[in-house]
C-alpha positions in Angstrom: 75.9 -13.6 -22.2 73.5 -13.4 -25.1 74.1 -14.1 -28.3 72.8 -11.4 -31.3 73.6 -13.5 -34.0 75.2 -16.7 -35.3 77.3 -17.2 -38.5 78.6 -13.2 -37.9 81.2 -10.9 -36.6 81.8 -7.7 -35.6 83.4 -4.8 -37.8 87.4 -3.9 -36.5 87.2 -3.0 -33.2 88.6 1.0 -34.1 86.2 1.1 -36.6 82.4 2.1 -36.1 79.5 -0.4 -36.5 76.4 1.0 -34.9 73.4 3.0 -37.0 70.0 4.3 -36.3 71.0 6.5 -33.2 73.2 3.7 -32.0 70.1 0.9 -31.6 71.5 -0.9 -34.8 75.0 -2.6 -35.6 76.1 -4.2 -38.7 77.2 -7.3 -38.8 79.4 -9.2 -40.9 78.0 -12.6 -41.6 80.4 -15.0 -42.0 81.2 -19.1 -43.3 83.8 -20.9 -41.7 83.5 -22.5 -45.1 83.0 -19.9 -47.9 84.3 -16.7 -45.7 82.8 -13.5 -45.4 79.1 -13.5 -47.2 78.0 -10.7 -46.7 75.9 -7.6 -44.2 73.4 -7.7 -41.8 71.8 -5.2 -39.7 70.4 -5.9 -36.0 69.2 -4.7 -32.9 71.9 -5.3 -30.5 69.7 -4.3 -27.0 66.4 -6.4 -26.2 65.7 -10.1 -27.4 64.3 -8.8 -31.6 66.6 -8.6 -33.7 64.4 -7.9 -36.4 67.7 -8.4 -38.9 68.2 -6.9 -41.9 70.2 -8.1 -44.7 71.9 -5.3 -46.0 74.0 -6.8 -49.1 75.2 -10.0 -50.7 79.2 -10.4 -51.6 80.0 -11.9 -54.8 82.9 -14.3 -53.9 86.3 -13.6 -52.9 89.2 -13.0 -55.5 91.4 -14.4 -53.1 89.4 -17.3 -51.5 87.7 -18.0 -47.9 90.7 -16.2 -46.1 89.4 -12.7 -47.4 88.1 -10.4 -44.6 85.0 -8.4 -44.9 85.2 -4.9 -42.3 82.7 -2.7 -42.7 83.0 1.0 -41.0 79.4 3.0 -40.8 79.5 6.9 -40.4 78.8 8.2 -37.5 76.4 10.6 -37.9 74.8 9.3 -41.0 72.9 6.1 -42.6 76.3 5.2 -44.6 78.5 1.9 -44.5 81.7 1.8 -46.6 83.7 -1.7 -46.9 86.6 -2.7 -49.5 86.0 -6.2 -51.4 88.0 -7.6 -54.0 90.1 -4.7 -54.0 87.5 -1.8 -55.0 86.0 0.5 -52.2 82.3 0.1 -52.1 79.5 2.5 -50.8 75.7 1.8 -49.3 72.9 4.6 -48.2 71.6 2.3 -45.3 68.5 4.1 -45.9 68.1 3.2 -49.8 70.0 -0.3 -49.4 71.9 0.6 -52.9 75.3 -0.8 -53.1 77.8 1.5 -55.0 81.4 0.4 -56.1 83.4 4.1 -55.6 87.0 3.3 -56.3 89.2 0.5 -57.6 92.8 -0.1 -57.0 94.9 1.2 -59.7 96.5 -1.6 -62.2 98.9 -3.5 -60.2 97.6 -2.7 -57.2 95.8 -3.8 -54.3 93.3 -1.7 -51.5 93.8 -2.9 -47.9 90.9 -4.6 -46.3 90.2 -1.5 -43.9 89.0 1.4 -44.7 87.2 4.9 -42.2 84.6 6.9 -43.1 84.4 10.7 -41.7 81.3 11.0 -39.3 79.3 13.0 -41.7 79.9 10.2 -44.1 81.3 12.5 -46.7 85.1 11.2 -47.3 86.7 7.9 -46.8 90.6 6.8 -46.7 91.9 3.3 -48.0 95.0 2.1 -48.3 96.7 1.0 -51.5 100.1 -0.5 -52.3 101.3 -2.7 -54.9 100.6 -6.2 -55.9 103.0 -9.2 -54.3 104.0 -6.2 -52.0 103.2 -5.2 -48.8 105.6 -1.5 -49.5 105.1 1.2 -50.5 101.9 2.3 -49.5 100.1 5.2 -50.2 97.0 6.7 -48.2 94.0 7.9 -50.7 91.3 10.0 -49.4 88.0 9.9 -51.8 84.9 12.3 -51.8 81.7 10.2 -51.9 79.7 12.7 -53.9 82.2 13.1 -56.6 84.6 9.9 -56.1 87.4 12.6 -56.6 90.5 10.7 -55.1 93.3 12.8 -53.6 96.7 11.3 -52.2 97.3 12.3 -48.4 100.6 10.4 -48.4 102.6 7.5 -49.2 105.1 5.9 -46.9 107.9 3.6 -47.7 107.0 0.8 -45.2 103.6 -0.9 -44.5 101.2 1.5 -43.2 98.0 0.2 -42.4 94.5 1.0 -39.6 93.9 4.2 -41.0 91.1 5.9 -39.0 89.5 9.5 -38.5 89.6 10.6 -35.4 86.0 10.8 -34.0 87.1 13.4 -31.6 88.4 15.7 -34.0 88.9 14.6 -37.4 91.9 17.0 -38.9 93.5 14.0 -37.4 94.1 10.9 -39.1 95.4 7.9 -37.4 97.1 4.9 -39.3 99.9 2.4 -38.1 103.3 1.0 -38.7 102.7 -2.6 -39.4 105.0 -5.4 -38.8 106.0 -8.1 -35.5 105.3 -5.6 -32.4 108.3 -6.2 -30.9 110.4 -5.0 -34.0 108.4 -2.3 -34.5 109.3 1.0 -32.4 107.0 3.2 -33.6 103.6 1.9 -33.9 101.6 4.3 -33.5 101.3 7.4 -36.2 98.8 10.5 -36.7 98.6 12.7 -39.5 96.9 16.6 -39.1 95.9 17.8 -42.1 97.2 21.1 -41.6 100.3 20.8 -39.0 101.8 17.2 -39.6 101.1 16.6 -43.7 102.7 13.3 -43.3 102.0 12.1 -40.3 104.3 11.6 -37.6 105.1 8.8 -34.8 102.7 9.9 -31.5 103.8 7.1 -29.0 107.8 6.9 -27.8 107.7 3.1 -27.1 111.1 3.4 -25.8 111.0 2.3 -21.8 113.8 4.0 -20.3 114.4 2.8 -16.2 111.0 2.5 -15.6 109.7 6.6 -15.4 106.8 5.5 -17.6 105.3 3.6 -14.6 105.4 7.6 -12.8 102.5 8.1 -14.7 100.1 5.8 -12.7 100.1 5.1 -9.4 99.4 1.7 -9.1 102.5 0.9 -11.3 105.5 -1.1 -10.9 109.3 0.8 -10.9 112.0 -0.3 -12.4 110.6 -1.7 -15.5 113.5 -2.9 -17.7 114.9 -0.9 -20.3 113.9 -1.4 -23.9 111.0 -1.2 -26.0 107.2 -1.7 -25.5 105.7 -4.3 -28.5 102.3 -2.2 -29.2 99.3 -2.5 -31.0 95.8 -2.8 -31.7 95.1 0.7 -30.8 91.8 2.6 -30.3 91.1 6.7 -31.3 88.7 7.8 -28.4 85.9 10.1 -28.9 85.7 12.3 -26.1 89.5 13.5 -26.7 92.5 13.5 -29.2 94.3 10.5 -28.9 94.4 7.0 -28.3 94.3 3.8 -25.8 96.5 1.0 -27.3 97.8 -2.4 -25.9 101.2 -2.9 -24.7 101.1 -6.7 -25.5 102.2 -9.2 -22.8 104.9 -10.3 -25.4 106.8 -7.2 -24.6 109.8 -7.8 -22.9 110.0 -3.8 -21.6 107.2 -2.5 -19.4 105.2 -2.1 -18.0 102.9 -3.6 -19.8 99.0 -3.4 -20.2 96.6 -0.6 -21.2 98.0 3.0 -22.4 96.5 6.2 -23.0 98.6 8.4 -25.8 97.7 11.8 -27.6 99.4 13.6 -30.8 99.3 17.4 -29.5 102.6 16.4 -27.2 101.0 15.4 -24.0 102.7 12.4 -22.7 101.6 8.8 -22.6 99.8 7.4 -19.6 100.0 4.0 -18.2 95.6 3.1 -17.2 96.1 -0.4 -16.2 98.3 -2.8 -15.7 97.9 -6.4 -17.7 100.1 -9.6 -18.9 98.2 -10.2 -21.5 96.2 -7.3 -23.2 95.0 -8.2 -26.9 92.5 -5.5 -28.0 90.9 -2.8 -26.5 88.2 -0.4 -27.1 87.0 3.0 -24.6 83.3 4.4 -24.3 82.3 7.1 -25.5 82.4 9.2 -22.0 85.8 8.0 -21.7 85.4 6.3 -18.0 85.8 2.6 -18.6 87.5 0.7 -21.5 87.4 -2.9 -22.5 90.3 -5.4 -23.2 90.4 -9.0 -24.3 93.3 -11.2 -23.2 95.7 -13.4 -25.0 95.2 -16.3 -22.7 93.0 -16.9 -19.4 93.6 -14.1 -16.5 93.6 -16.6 -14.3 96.9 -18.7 -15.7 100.3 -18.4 -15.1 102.9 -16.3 -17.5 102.0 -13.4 -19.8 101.2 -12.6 -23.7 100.7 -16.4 -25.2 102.2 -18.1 -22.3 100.1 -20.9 -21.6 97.3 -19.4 -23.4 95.4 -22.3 -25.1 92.9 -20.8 -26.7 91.0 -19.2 -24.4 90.4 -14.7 -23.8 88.7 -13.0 -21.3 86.8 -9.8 -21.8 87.5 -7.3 -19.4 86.3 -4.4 -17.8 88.9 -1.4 -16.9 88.3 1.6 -14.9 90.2 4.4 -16.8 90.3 7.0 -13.7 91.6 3.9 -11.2 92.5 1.2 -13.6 90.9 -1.4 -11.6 89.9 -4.3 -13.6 86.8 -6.4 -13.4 86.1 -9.6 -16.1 83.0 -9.8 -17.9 83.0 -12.8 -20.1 85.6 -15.8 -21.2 85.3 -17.3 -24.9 87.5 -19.2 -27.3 89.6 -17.5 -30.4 92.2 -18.4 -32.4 92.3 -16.5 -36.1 90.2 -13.7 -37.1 87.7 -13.9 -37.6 87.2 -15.7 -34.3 89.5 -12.6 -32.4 86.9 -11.5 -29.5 87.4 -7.6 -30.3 85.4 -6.4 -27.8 83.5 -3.0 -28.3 81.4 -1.0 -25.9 77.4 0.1 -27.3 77.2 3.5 -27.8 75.0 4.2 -24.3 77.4 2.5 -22.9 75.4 -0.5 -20.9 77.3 -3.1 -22.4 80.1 -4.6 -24.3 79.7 -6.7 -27.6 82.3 -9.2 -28.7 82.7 -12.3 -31.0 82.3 -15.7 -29.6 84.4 -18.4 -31.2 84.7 -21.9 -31.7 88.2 -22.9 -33.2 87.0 -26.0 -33.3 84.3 -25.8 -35.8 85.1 -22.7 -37.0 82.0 -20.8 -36.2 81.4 -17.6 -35.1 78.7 -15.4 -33.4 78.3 -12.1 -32.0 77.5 -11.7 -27.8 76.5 -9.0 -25.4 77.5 -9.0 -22.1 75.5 -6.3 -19.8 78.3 -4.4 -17.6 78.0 -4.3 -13.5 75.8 -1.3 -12.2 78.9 1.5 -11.2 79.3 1.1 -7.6 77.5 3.0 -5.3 79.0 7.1 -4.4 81.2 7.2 -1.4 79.4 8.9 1.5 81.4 11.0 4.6 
């Protein structure tokens, strides 16, 4: 494990941090003191980091518990991030902060926000003051700052995202206590599904989800999976979300789900899946864990507060750990992403008990070695 850089964290794990044909990744750097204070740019491979402050944040309307989450286009030199309620803009290339939008009277923007690759468009979420409902989704051109309302729904919507596959599709989610919540998981197509529509049936019925992966248990109980925390993938429409260890249907662990009616797929089994991101290619995805693989029970049984970052192998599901740290709140959640090339997984490395936080890299294994006849 190396560490890129102290008194920082990492931007939403569904979001995108990484510039400068991937060599770069901003950075939030953060106070367990003051909060978020502002951006930084580094080099996450080699030993220079030759950081790069990218902007100063004047402080928090709301105090130290205000999160800062960045999201940087992916094909273009463009971070967007909402402070303070107002959507802001920077050309990574000019260093220029722009302020783009502010939440109507009365109202509030969400702390995430998604940028289209070419960096052209970005969606935020706005709902009233005091209220968490309704909440309505507002696309805005970054030329003109011409705001247009995709839709508004009557409950708390929340993680929009593009996504980088194909991006007629925007993903967002159905907040609230995962194992209330039976439909999670929501994409919206510009053209076919106006207003979005619920793209993972959560409902276990007798255990036929675990058909879908060979390795799986039968006879889960009936009921419904508590999801989350989930993950558009870039080499295909869809999704890999966490079925948390929490749920009392199953199984549980690390799904695969798509919005053009193919069904959800069951990739690995796990107890206490937290987050999870998938490389670009698609072959291996990452998870941190609620707890320590290695102890008894499942979700926050016996947890302390300890995760493990681990490795999963989509096509097999096999699982191999790369790293253990300490979290608690964010911004001390581990959130483990893969690099764009693939070679190795970032995540935040906490300390509950100070407070601090810092960004690590953990090189993956060398893929094992082709089966010969």
């Amino acid at each position: 494990m190396t560490l890129l850089l102290s008194g920082a964290h990492l931007p939403y794990p569904h979001t995108n941090g990484f510039h400068a044909a991937g060599e770069r990744v901003v950075l939030t750097r953060h106070s367990p003191v003051t909060g978020a204070i502002g951006l930084t740019s580094v080099r996450w491979r080699g030993e220079d980091r030759a950081a790069r402050a990218l902007c100063e944040l004047p402080p928090s309307a709301s105090g130290p518990e205000q999160l800062l989450w960045p999201d940087v286009a992916l094909s273009a030199e463009r971070v967007a991030w909402v402070w303070n309620s107002a959507l802001h803009i920077l050309d990574l290339d000019s260093g220029v902060p722009e302020r783009l939008y502010t939440a109507a009277p009365g109202h509030t923007l969400q702390d995430l926000c998604s940028l289209t690759g070419a960096g052209d468009r970005v969606v935020v979420m706005e709902h009233p003051e005091g209220r968490d409902t309704p909440v309505t989704c507002l696309e805005i051109s970054v030329s003109t700052g011409r705001v247009g309302e995709l839709f508004t729904k009557p409950w708390f919507a929340n993680h929009p995202a593009y996504s980088p596959y194909d991006e007629s599709w925007l993903a967002f989610a159905h907040e609230g206590p995962s194992q209330q919540i039976a439909d999670r998981i929501w994409a919206r197509h510009r053209t076919r599904d106006p207003e979005g529509r619920c793209v993972f049936d959560q409902t276990a019925d007798g255990g036929t989800r675990s058909e879908t992966h060979p390795g799986a248990r039968t006879g889960a109980p009936a009921g419904t999976l508590a999801v989350g925390h989930e993950r558009w993938m870039f080499h295909d429409v869809g999704a890999v979300v966490c079925a948390y260890g929490e749920s009392e249907a199953g199984p549980r662990g690390l799904y695969m789900v798509h919005p053009d009616g193919r069904p959800a797929r069951l990739v690995s089994e796990g107890e206490r899946d937290w987050h999870c991101d998938i490389s670009r290619d698609g072959r291996l995805a990452v998870v941190d864990t609620s707890g320590p693989l290695d102890a008894p029970g499942r979700g926050w049984q016996n947890a302390g507060q300890v995760s493990d970052i681990v490795l999963v192998d989509v096509a097999t599901g096999a699982r191999t750990p790369l790293a253990r740290t300490e979290a608690d709140r964010h911004p001390r959640h581990p959130h483990p992403i893969f690099t764009p090339d693939g070679t190795a997984v970032l995540y935040n490395h906490g300390d509950p008990s100070t407070g601090d936080i810092a960004v690590a890299r953990v090189p993956l294994p060398p893929p094992p070695p082709p089966a010969t006849s």
